[in-house]
C-alpha positions in Angstrom: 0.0 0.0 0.0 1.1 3.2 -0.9 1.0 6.4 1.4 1.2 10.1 -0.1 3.6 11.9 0.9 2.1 14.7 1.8 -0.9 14.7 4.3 -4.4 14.8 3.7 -6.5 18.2 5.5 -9.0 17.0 7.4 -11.9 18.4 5.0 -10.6 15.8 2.4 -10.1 12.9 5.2 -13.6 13.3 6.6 -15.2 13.7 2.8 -13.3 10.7 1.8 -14.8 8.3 4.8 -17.9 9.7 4.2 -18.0 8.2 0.8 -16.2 5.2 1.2 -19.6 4.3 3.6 -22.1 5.9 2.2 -22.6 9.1 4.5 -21.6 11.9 1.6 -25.5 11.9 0.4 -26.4 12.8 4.0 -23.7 15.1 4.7 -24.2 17.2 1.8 -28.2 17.1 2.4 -27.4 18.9 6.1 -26.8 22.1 4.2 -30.6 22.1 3.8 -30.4 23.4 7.7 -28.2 26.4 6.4 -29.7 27.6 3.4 -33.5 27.0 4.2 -34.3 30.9 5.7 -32.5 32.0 2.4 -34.6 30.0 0.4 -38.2 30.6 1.4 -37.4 33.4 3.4 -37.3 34.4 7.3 -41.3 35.2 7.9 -42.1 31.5 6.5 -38.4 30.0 7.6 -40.9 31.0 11.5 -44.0 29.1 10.2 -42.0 25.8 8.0 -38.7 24.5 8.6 -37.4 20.9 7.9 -37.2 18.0 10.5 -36.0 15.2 8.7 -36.1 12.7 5.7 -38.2 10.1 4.7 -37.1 7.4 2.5 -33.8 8.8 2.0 -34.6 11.3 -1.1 -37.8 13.1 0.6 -38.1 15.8 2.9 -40.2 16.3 5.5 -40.7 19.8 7.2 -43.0 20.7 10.0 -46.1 23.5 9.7 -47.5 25.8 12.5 -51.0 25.7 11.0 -53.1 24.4 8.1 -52.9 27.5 6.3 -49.4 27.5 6.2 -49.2 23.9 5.0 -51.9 24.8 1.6 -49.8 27.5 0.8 -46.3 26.3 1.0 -47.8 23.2 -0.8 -48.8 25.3 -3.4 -44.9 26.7 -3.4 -43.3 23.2 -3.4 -42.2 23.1 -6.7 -40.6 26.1 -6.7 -38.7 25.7 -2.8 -37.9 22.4 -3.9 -36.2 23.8 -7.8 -34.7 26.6 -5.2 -33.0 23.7 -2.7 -31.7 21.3 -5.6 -29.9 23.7 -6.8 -27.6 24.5 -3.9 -27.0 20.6 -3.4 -25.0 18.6 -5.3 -26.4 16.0 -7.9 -26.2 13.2 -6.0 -28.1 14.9 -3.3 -31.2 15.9 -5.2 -34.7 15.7 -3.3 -37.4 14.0 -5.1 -40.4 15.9 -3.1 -41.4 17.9 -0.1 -43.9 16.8 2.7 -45.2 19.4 4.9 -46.9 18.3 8.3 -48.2 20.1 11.2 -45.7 20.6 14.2 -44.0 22.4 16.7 -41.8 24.4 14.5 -40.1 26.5 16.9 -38.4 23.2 18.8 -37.3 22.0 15.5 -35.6 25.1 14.7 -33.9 24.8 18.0 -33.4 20.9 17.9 -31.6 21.1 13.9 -32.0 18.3 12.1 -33.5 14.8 13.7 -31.9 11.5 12.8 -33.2 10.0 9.7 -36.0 7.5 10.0 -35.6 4.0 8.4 -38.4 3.6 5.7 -40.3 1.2 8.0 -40.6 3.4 10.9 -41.5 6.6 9.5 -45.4 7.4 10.8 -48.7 7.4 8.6 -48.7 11.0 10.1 -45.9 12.1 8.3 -46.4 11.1 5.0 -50.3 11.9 4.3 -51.2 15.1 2.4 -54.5 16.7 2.9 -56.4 18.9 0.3 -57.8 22.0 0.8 -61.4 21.2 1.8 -59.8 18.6 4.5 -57.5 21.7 6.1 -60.6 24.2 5.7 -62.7 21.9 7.6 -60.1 21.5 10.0 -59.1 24.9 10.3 -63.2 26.0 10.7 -63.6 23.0 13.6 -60.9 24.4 15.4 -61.3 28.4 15.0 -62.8 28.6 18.7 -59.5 26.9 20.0 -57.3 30.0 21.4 -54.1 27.7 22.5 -51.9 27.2 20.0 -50.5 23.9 21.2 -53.8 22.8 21.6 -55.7 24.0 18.2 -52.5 22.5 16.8 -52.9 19.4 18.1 -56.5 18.9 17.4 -56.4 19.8 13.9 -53.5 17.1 13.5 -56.3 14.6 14.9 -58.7 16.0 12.9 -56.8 15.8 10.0 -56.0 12.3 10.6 -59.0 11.3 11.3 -60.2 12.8 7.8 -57.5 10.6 5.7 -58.2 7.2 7.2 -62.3 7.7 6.7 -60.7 8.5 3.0 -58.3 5.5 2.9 -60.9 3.1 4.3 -63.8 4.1 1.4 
């Protein structure tokens, strides 16, 4: 085995090991952390910000409300074009899933560890139209704490898809 002869910087050392077992993807992707005020910018960086990945190539990002999740789900194309392009290729997202959440603990938590395909939750991975969140929103309009309006319209909403899934 051959050694260079000059020594590697630690940048390079800790780039290379990520490759050789397959962490470089998920290294690269952690710059979504950074960049996502500057992408969708700092009044709905307060309402959305990401918590994790499911299935390796999607992300998932927490909403304070129902409104919030119709109308970045209405922006997803374009916030997902905007954060593809400041990752490398082999780092490209495939789609965005927005769910209802305590945003400001995930802001201060950073990013979660990365859930294995089987033990992601139904939760995170069902979308609601706009009826279902206007229902939802109406039902719990009465509701002045915010953990708790949250909350409920999560159950509501829930409750909404598997009535849907089981028809």
């Amino acid at each position: 085995m051959q050694r260079d002869s000059l020594p590697l910087s630690l940048d390079l050392l800790i780039e290379r090991v990520a490759t050789r077992y397959g962490f470089n993807i998920k290294l690269k992707r952690k710059r979504i952390w950074e960049v996502w005020e500057r992408v969708v910018g700092p009044s709905v960086a307060l309402n959305a910000w990401p918590c994790s990945f499911w299935q390796g190539d999607v992300l998932l990002v927490l909403v304070t409300n129902s409104v919030w999740m119709q109308q970045l789900s209405l922006q997803k194309p374009e916030i997902l074009t905007r954060l593809n392009a400041l990752l490398p290729k082999r780092a490209i997202l495939k789609d965005i899933r927005f769910m209802l959440g305590d945003v400001g603990a995930a802001r201060l938590k950073g990013p979660l560890k990365p859930q294995a395909k089987d033990t992601v939750t139904k939760t995170a991975v069902l979308e609601y139209d706009g009826e279902e969140l206007r229902q939802a929103e109406e039902m719990t309009r009465s509701v002045t704490d915010p953990g708790l309006k949250n909350a409920l319209k999560s159950l509501i909403l829930k409750s909404q898809a598997c009535k849907r899934t089981q028809t």
